[in-house]
C-alpha positions as CSV (number, residue, x, y, z in Angstrom):
1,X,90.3,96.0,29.2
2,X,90.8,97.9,25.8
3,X,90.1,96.1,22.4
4,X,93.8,97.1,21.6
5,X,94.8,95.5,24.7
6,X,92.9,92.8,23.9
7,X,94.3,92.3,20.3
8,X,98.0,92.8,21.2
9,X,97.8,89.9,23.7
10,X,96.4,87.4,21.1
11,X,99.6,88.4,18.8
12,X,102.3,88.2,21.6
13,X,104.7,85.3,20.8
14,X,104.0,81.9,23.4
15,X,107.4,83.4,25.5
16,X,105.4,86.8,26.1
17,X,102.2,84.9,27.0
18,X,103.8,82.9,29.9
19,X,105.6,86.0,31.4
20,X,102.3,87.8,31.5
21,X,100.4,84.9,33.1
22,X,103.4,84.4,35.8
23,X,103.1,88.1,36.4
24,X,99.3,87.7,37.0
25,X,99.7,84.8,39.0
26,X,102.1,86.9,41.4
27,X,100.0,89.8,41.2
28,X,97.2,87.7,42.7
29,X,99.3,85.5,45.2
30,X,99.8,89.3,46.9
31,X,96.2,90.5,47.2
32,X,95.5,87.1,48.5
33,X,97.9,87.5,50.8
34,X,96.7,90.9,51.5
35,X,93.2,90.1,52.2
36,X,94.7,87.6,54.6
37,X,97.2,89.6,56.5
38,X,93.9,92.3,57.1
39,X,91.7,89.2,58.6
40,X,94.8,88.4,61.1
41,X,95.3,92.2,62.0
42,X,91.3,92.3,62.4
43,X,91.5,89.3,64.4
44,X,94.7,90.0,66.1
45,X,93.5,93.4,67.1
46,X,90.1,92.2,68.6
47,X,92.1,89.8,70.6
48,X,94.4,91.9,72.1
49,X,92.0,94.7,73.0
50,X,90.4,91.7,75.2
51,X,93.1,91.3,76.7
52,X,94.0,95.0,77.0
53,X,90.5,96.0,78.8
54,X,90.5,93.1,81.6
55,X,90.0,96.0,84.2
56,X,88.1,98.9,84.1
57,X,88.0,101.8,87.3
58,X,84.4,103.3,86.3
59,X,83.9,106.6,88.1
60,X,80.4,107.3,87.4
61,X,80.1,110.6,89.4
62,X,83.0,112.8,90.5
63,X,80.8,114.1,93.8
64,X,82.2,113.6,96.7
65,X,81.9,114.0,100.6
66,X,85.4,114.5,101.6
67,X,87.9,117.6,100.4
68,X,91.2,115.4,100.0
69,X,93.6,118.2,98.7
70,X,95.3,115.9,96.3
71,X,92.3,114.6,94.8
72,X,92.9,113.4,91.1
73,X,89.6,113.0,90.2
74,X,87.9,116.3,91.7
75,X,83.9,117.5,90.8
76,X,84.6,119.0,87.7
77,X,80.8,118.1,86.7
78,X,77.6,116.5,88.7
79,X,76.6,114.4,85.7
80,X,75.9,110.7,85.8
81,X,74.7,108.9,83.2
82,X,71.8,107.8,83.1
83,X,71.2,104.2,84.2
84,X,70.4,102.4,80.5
85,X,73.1,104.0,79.4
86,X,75.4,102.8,82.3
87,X,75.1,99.1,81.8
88,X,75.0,99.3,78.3
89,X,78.5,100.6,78.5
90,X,79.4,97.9,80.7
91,X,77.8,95.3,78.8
92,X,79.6,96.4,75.7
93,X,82.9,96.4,78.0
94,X,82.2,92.8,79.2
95,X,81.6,91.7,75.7
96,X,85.4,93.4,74.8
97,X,86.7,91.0,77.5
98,X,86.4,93.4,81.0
99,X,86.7,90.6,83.8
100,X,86.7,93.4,86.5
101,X,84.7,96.6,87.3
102,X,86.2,98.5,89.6
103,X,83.4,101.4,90.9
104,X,84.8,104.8,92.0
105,X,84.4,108.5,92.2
106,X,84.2,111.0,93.7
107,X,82.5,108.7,96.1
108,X,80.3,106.4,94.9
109,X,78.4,105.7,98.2
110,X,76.9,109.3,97.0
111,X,74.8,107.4,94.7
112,X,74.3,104.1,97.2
113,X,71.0,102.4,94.8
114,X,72.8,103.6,92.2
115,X,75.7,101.6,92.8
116,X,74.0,98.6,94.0
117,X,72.2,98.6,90.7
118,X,75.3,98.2,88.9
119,X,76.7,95.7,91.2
120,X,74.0,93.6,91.2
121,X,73.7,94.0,86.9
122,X,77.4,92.7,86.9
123,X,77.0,89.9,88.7
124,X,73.6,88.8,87.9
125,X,73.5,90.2,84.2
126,X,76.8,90.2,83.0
127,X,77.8,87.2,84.9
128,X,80.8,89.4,85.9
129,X,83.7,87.4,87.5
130,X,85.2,90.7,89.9
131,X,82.8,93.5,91.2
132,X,84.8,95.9,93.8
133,X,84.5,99.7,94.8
134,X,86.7,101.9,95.8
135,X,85.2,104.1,99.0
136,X,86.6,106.3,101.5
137,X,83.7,104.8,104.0
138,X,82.3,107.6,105.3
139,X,78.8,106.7,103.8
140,X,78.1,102.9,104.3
141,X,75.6,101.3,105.8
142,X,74.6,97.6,107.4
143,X,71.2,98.3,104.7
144,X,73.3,98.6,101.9
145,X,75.4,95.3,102.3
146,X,72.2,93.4,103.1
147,X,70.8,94.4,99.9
148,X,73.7,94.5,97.9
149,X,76.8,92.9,99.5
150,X,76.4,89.4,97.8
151,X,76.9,91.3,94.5
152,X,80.1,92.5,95.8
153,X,83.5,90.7,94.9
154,X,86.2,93.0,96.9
155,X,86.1,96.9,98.4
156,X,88.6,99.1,99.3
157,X,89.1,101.9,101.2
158,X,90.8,104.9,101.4
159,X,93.2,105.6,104.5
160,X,95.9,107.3,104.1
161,X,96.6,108.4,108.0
162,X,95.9,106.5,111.4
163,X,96.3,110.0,113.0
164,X,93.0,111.7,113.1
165,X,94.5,115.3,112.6
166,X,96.9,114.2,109.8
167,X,93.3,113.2,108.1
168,X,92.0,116.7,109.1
169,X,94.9,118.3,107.4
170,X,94.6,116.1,104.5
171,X,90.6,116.5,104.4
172,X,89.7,113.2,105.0
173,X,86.8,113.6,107.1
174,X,86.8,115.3,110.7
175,X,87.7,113.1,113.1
176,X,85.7,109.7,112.5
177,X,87.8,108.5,109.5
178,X,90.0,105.5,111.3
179,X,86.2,104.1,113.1
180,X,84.6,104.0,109.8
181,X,87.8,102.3,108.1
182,X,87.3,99.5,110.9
183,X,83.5,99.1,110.5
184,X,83.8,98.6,106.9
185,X,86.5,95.9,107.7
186,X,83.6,94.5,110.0
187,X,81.4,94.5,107.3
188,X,83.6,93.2,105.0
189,X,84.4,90.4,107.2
190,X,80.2,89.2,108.0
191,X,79.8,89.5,104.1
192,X,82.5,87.4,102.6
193,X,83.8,90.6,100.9
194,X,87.5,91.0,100.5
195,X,88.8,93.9,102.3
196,X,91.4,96.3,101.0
197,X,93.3,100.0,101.9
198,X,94.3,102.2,99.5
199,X,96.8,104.6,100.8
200,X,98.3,107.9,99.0
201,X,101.5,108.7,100.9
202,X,102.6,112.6,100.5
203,X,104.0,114.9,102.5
204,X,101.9,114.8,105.3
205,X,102.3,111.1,105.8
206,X,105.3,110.0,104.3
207,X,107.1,109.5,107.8
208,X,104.1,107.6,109.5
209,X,104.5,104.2,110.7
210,X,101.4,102.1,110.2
211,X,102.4,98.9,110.8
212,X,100.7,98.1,113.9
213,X,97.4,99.3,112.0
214,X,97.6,97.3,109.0
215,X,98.4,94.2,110.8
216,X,95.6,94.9,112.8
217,X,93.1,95.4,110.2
218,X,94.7,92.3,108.1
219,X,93.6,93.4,104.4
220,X,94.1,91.4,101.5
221,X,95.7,94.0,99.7
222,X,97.3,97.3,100.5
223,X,98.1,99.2,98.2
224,X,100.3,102.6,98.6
225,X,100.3,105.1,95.9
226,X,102.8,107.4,95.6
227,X,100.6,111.2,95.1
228,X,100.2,112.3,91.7
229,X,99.5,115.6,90.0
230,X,97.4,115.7,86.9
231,X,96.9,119.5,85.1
232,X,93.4,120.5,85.5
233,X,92.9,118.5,88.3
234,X,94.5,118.7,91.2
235,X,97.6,121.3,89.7
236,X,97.5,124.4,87.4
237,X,95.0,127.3,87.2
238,X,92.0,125.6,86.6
239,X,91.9,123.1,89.0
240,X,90.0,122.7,92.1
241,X,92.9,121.4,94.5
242,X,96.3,121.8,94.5
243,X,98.6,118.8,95.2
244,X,102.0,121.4,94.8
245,X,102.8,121.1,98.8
246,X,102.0,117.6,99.5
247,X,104.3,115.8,96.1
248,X,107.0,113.5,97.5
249,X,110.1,112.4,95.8
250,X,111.0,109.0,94.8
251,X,113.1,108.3,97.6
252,X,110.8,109.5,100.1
253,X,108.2,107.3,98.6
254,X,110.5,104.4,98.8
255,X,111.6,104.8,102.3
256,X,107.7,104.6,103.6
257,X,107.5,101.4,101.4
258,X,110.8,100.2,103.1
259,X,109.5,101.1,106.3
260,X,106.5,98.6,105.6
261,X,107.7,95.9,103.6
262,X,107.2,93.2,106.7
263,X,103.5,93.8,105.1
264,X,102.6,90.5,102.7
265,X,99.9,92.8,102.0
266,X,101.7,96.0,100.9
267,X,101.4,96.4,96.8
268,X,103.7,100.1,96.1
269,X,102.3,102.4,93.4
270,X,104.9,104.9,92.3
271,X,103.9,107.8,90.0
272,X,105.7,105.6,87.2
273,X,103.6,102.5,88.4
274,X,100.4,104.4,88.1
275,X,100.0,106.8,85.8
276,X,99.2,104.8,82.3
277,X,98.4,101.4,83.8
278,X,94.7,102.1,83.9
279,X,91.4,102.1,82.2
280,X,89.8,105.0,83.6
281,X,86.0,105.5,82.7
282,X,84.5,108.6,83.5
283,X,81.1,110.2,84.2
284,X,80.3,110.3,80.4
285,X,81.6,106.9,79.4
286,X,84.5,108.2,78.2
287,X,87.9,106.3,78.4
288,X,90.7,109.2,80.1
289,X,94.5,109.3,78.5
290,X,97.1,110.0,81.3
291,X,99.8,110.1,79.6
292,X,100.8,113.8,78.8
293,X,99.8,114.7,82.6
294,X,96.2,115.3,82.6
295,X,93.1,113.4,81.9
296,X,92.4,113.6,77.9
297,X,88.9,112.2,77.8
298,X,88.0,110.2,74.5
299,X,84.6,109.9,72.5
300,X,82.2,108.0,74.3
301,X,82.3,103.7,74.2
302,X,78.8,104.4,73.2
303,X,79.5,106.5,70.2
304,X,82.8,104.7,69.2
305,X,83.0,101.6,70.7
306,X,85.3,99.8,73.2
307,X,87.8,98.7,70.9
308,X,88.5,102.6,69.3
309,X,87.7,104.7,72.5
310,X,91.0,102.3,73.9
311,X,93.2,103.4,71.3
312,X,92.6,106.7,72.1
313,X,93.1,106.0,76.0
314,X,97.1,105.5,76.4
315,X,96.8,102.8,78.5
316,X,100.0,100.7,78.9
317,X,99.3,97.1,78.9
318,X,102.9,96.2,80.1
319,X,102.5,98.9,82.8
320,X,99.3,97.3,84.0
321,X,100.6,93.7,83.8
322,X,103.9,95.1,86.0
323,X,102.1,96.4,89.0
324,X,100.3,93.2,89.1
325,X,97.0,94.7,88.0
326,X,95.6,90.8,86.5
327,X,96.1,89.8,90.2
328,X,92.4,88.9,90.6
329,X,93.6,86.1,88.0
330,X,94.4,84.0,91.1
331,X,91.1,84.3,92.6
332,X,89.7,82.6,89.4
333,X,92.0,79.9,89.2
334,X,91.3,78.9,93.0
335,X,87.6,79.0,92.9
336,X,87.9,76.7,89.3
337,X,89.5,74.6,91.7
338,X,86.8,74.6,94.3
């Protein structure tokens, strides 16, 4: 403050004196209120990015056994990170709020200690309330659930045809797809594991009936995904399928889910369902954006952190909360009840 400054408020008349200390008064009601609204946006923001990372799908290597043609997640790289740096990531993604891990590929029976690594750090480590994978089955064994299965909330597998040949055509396997989709039920079943079939209905499918099947093999959950094309990796010139001949319209979609609906099991996926209502981690720990049509990877959690690498990751809260994606909340609540 200048001497000046200082001099002309000594002289100002007693009127003048009260305006300027109303004035200041005001002045500092705002930057208290300020200060205030930033602590509540801190605070509000760490909540909701809590709430906004419940689930994460890691797919920690993009190898993979089987030649699906429309593969979204294809083996752009053979990378995966190293183990210290995989449950670091994790542990910083339980600490934002993750209350399910969701382990995919590629296939991550690929990696099988590896994987059982990280299911049994989640469980045992992170205290983690819902391990799954996601496997097409080819590569599971009765070692691998002895060692590993009571680290292991939930897994799903991939069957998107009871036909043998349709699986061919798709490339899923050759031949032995449907036995190993029953053993892992088998498995499932002797370990306490819940047991779940992911399906992707396209063109070679979309007029199947699989009832008969599914009520056979009594999963938990089915759920039907409508196929979608991502640019660079599964449509446009640099990718290493092409999904062009087996997309389905909306209507064909709906008429397989129609055809299935006596299925309590049977959880539909459309294109508009799917494409923004996950938190996809890849290879590099990186969170992937969806939403212009390809996967946009972000900096690395590890770099960044949780709560910034998921601003960048256009994930759709609402989206994910539609399609029932906090379902695994009703496990929770029954076994607080137990």
């Amino acid at each position: 403050m200048s001497i000046s400054f200082v001099f002309d408020l000594q002289t100002t008349t007693n009127n003048e004196t009260m305006l300027l200390a109303v004035a200041a008064a005001a002045l500092a009601a705002v930057m208290v209120a300020g200060w205030v609204w930033k602590g509540q946006r801190g605070q509000r923001t760490s909540e909701s990015a809590k709430s906004r990372v419940e689930s994460v799908n890691y797919h920690f290597t993009r190898q993979c056994n089987y030649k699906c043609e429309f593969c979204f997640h294809t083996a752009l790289s053979s990378y995966v990170a190293p183990m210290p740096d995989a449950q670091r990531a994790l542990r910083l993604l339980r600490e934002a709020g993750m209350q399910k891990i969701n382990f995919a590929g590629g296939e991550p029976f690929i990696k099988p200690e590896f994987l059982g690594q990280l299911c049994r750090f989640c469980k045992t480590e992170l205290q983690m309330p819902v391990v799954s994978i996601v496997t097409n089955g080819s590569k599971i064994t009765s070692k691998w659930f002895q060692n590993y299965g009571q680290y292991v909330d939930m897994i799903a597998v991939s069957c998107d045809s009871f036909d043998e040949d349709t699986n061919r055509k798709i490339g899923r396997g050759s031949g032995t797809h449907i036995e190993n989709v029953y053993t892992l039920r088998d498995l499932c079943s002797e370990y306490k594991i819940r047991f779940k079939i992911n399906s992707v209905v396209c063109s070679y499918n979309k007029d199947e009936d699989m009832n008969d099947y599914i009520s056979d093999l009594q999963p938990e959950r089915w759920k039907v995904f409508q196929v979608l094309a991502l640019e660079g990796e599964n449509t446009g010139d640099t990718a290493l399928r092409s999904v062009d001949k087996l997309l389905v319209s909306d209507s064909e979609f709906q008429a397989f889910c129609l055809r299935h609906q006596k299925q309590a099991c049977l959880v539909p996926e459309s294109n508009a369902d799917m494409q923004n209502s996950y938190v996809l981690l890849d290879e590099y720990l990186r969170f992937l954006n969806c939403s212009r049509g390809s996967k946009e990877p972000t900096q690395s959690i590890l770099d960044i952190g949780v709560t910034a690498a998921l601003d960048e990751a256009g994930f759709d809260e609402i989206s994910y909360k539609r399609r029932g994606g906090n379902f695994f909340h009703a496990w929770q609540e029954q076994q607080q009840q137990q």
